[in-house]
C-alpha positions in Angstrom: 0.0 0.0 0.0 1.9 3.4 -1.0 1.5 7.2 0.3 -0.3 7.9 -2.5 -3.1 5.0 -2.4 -3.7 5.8 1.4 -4.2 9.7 0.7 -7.1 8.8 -1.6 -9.3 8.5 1.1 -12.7 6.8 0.2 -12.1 6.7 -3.0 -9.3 3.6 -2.2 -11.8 1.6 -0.2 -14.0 -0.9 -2.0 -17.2 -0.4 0.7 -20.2 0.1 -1.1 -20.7 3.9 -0.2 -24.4 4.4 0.0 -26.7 1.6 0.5 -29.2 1.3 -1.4 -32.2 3.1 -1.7 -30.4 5.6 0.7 -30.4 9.4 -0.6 -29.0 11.0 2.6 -25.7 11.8 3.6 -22.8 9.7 1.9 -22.1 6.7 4.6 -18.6 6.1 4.6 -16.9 2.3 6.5 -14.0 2.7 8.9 -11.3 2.2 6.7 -12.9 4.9 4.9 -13.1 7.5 8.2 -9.9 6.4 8.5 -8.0 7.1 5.6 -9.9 10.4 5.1 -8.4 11.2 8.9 -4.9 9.8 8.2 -4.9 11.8 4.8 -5.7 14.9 6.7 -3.5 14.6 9.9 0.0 12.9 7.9 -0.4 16.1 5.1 3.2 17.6 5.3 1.9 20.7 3.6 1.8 19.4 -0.1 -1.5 18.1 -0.2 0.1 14.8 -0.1 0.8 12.3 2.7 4.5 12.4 4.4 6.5 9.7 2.8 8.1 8.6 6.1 5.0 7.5 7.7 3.2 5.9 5.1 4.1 2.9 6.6 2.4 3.9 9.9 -0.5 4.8 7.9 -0.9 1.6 6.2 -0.5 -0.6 9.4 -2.8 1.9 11.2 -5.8 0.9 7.8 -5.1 -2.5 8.6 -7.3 -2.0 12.1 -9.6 1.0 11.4 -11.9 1.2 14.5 -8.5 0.6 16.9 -6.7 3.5 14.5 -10.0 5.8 14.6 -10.3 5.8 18.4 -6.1 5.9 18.5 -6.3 9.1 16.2 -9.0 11.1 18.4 -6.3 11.3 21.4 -5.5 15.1 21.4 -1.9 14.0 22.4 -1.9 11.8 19.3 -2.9 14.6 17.4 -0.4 16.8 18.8 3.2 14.4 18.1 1.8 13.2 14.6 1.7 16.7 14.0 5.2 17.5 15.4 6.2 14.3 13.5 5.0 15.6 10.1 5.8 19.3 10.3 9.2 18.0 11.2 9.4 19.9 14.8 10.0 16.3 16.0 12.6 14.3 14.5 11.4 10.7 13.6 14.4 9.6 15.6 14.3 7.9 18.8 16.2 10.6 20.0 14.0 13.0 18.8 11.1 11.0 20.7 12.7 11.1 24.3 13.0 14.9 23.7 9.3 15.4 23.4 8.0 16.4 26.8 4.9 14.2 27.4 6.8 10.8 27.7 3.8 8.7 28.0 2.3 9.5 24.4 6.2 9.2 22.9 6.5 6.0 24.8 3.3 4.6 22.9 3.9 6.3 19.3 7.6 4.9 19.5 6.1 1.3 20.0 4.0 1.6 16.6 6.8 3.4 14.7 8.8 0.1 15.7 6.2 -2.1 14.7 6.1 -0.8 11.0 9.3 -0.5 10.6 9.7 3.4 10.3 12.1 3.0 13.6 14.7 0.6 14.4 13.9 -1.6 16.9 15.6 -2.1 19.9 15.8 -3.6 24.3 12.4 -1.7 25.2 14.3 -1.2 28.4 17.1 0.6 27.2 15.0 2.7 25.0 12.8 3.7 28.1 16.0 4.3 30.1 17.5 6.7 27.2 14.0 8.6 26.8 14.7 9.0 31.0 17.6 9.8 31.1 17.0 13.0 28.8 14.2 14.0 30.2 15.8 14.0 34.0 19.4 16.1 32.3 16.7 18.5 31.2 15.1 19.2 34.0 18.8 20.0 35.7 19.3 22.4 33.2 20.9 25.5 35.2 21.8 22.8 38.5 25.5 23.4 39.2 26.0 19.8 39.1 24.4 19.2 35.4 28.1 18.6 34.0 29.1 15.5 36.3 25.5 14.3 36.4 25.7 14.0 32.6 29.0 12.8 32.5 28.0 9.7 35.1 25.0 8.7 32.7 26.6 9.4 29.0 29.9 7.7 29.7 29.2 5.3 32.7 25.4 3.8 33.3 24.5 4.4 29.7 27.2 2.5 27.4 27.0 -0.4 30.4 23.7 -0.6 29.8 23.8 -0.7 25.7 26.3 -3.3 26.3 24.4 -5.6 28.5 21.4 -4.9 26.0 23.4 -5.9 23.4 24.6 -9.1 24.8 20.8 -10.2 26.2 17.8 -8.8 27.2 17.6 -6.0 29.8 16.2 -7.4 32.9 13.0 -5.8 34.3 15.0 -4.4 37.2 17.7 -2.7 35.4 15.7 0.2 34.7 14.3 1.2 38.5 18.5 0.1 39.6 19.8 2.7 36.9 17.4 5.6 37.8 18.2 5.0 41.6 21.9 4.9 40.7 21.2 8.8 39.1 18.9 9.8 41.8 21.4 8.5 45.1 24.0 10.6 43.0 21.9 13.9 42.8 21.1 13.4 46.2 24.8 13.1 47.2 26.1 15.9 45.5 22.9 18.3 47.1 24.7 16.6 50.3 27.6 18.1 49.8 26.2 21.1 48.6 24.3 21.8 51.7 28.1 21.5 53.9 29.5 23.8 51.5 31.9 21.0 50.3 32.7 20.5 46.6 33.4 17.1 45.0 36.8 17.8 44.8 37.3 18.5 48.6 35.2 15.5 49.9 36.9 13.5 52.4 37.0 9.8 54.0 34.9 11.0 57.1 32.2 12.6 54.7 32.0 9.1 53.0 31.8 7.4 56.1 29.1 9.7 57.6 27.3 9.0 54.5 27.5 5.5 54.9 26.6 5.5 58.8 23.7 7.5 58.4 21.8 6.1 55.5 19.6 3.3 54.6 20.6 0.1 52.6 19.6 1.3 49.9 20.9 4.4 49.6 24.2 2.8 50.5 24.0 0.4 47.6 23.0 2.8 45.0 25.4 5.4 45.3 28.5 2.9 45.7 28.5 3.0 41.4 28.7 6.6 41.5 31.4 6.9 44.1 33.5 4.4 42.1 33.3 6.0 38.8 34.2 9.1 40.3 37.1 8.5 42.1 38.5 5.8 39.6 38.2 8.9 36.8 40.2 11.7 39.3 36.1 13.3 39.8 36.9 12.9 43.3 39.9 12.2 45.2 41.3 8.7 44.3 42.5 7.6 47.4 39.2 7.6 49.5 38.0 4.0 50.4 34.3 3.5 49.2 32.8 0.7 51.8 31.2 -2.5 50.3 27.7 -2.8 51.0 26.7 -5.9 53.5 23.4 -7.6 52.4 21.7 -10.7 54.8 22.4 -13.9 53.1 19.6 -16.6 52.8 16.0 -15.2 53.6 13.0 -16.1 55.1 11.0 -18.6 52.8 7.7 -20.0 52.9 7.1 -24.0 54.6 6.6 -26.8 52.2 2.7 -26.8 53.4 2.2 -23.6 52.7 4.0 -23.6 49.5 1.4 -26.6 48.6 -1.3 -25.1 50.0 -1.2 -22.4 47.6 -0.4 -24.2 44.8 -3.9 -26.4 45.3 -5.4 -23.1 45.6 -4.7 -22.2 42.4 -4.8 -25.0 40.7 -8.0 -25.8 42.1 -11.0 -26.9 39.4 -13.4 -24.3 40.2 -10.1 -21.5 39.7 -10.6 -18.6 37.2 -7.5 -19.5 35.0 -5.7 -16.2 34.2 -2.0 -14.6 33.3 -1.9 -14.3 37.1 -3.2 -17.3 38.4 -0.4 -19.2 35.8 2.7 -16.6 36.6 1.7 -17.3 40.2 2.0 -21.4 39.6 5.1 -21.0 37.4 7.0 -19.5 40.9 5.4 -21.3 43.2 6.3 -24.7 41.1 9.6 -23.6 39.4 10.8 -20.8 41.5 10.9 -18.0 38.5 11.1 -14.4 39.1 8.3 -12.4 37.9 11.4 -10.4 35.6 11.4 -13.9 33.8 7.6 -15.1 33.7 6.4 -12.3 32.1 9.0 -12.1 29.1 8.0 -16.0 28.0 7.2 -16.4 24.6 4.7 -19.0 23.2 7.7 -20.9 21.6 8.6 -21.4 25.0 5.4 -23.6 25.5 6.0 -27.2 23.8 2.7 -29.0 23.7 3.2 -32.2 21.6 0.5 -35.1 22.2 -0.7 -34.0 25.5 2.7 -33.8 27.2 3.3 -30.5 28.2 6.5 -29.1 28.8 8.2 -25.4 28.9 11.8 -24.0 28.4 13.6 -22.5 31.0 16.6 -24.2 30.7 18.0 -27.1 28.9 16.2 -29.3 29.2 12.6 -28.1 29.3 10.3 -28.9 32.5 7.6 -31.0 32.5 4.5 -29.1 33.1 1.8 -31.1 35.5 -1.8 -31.7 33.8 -3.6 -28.8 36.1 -1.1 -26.7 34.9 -1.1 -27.2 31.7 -4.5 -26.8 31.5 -4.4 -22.9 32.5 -1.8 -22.4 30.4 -3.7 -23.4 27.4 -6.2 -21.6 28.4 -4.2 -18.0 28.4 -5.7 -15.4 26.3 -3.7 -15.2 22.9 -2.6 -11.6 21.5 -3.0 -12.7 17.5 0.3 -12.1 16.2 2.1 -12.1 19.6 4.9 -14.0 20.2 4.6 -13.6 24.3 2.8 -16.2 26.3 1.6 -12.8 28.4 1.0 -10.3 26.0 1.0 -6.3 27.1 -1.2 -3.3 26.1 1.7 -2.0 24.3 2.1 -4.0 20.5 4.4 -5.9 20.0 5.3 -6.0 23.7 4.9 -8.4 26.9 2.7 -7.4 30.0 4.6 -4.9 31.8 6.8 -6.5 35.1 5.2 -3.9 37.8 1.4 -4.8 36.6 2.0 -8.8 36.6 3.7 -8.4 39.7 0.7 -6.3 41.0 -1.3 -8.9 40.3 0.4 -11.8 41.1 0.5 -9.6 44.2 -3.4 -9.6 44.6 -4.0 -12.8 44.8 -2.3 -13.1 48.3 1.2 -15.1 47.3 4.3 -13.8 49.1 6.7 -13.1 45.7 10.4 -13.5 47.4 9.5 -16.2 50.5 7.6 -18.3 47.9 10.2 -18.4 45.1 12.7 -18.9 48.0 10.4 -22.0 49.0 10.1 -23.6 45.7 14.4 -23.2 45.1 14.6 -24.6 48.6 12.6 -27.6 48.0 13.9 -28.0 44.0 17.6 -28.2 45.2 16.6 -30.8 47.9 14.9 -33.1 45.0 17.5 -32.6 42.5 21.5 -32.1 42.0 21.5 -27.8 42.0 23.6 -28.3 38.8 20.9 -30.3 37.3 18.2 -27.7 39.1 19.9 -24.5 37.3 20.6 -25.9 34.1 16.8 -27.0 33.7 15.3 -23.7 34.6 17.8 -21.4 33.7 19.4 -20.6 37.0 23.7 -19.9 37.8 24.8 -22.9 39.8 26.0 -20.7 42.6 22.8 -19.5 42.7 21.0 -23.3 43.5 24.5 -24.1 45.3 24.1 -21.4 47.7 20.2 -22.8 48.9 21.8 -26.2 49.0 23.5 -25.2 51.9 20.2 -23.0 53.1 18.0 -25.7 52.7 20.2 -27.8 54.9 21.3 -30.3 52.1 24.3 -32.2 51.0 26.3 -31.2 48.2 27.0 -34.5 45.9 29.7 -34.9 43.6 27.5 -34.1 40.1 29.7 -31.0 39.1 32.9 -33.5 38.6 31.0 -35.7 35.4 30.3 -32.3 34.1 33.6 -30.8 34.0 35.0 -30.4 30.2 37.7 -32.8 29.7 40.0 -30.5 28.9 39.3 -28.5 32.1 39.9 -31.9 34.3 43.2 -32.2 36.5 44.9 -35.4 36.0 
């Protein structure tokens, strides 16, 4: 479909116009409202449509009554405009720039999904958007310069290159903007004492540390160490490692079974939550994981059930299976939980709020179900099957009060072996 079929309006559509016998005002389908609409807002001042986005156009015709309710949004309205007239760029750069984030946010998703953008970690692109939206609102602060320099040349290149390698976890945006916000908050610390970065001392840092949460402890420790290891602040000051409590509290095997009975129970509403909430309770994954499954992950082949974590995949018991075939499907989707957003998976802080909901404990439950895996199974068998670091099932070996057994020897490469 060009730019030049889709600016025809009604006159492209094949509807049937007036029905017959009808001598009233022309009726005109959907498609036809909406390419009249599209032809009208995407004119870049020629009469014609703009070139660049006849691709959004044509994937925005394929769904008229979504695209005619989509392009009655005054903020729509507003950033196609922008877009056309060429006051926006149709960059992604030129998209975090634009100053209502949650209108950018969703016209970036489309643009990706026709093509007219390059697609990229969703993550990373909603930490970039962030990121210049925050340095923008410091315009004028006295620490701007160092604030900018900490995200351009430390957390944002990390970031790209962790994107670049896998996935962005769900967490690494909310630990990046903390990171910023500890920093701001240190150097508006110093501020208030009079004390520039340069002149900041070891019993400054420690007063810091003494008198501030977890945290805030934890968050500021990158800033601290990019600072001093680049001469920002003075190199020789000691920057404390932050202590966390090992283990954790975890649920009892009853109550870990209790639940799952609940929700696998036969008179159970089967929903995303319901299944995310078995998929923990039964195979100890983080919500950061659950909700970024893809159908592919799913292998249902004569009855038999069984999903991919790891290598291999898990078997997935009857009652569960059964709710997870029962999932509402996003046509054209690849995600087992599909989001609002197209072309994306439901969003980690609304599954986790509704996992949340329906009463399950998220961290003493997952802890549970690792517990009570490792106890059943060799941990390297445990987090090679569902996609865990051994020293991660090692370590709740030794929590769960089991034995370790000499597995890890078989599995070392020969050539790794000591003879």
């Amino acid at each position: 479909m060009t730019a030049d079929g889709l600016a025809g309006g009604a006159g492209s559509c094949e509807c049937a116009g007036n029905p017959a016998g009808y001598h009233g005002r022309k009726v005109h389908c959907p498609r036809c409202r909406v390419l009249r609409r599209l032809g009208r807002l995407l004119d870049d001042g020629t009469g014609t449509m703009c070139p660049a986005l006849a691709p959004l156009a044509a994937a925005l015709a394929a769904d008229p009554v979504a695209a005619l309710r989509w392009t009655e949004k005054p903020h729509v309205v507003e950033l196609l405009a922008a877009l056309v007239r060429g006051h926006v760029p149709l960059t992604h750069d030129g998209l975090n720039a634009w100053p209502k984030p949650v209108a950018a946010k969703h016209m970036r998703h489309r643009l990706i999904g026709c093509r007219v953008l390059p697609a990229g970690d969703p993550r990373l692109l909603e930490l970039e958007a962030w990121f210049c939206r925050r340095l923008a609102a410091l315009t004028g602060d006295p620490h701007e310069p160092l604030l900018r320099q900490f995200a351009h040349w430390h957390q944002l290149p990390r970031l790209r290159a962790a994107a670049a390698a896998r996935p962005l976890r769900s967490t690494a945006r909310q630990y990046a903007m903390l990171q910023f916000t500890q920093a701001q908050n240190f150097l508006r610390w110093l501020d208030h004492d009079g004390v520039r970065p340069g002149e900041l001392t070891q019993a400054r840092i420690d007063t810091w540390y003494a008198t501030r949460k977890v945290h805030e402890r934890q968050h500021i420790r990158g800033f601290l160490l990019w600072a001093t290891g680049n001469d920002i602040l003075p190199r020789h000051l000691h920057i404390p490692p932050v202590a966390f409590q090992s283990g954790g509290t975890a649920l009892t095997q009853q109550r870990r079974l209790e639940l799952l009975r609940q929700f696998l129970a036969p008179g159970q509403q089967p929903g995303p939550a319901t299944a995310a909430a078995c998929l923990l309770l039964l195979y100890a994954q983080p919500l950061t994981r659950i909700h970024r499954l893809t159908v592919s992950d799913i292998l249902d082949n004569d009855g038999q059930m069984r999903i991919r974590f790891g290598d291999p995949p898990a078997p997935v018991p009857g009652p569960l299976a059964d709710i997870l075939r029962q999932l509402p499907r996003d046509q054209g989707s690849p995600w087992l939980f599909p989001g609002l957003l197209p072309g994306q998976p439901v969003g980690y802080p609304t599954l986790r709020e509704q996992v949340s909901a329906l009463g399950l404990p998220l961290r003493q439950a997952r802890i549970s179900a690792l517990r009570q895996l490792v106890l059943q199974a060799p941990a390297p068998v445990v987090a090679d099957a569902l996609g865990f670091h051994q020293t991660t099932t090692t370590r709740q070996v030794a929590h769960a009060g089991g034995t370790w057994n000499q597995y890890p020897t078989a599995r070392t490469p020969p050539h790794t072996r000591r003879h």
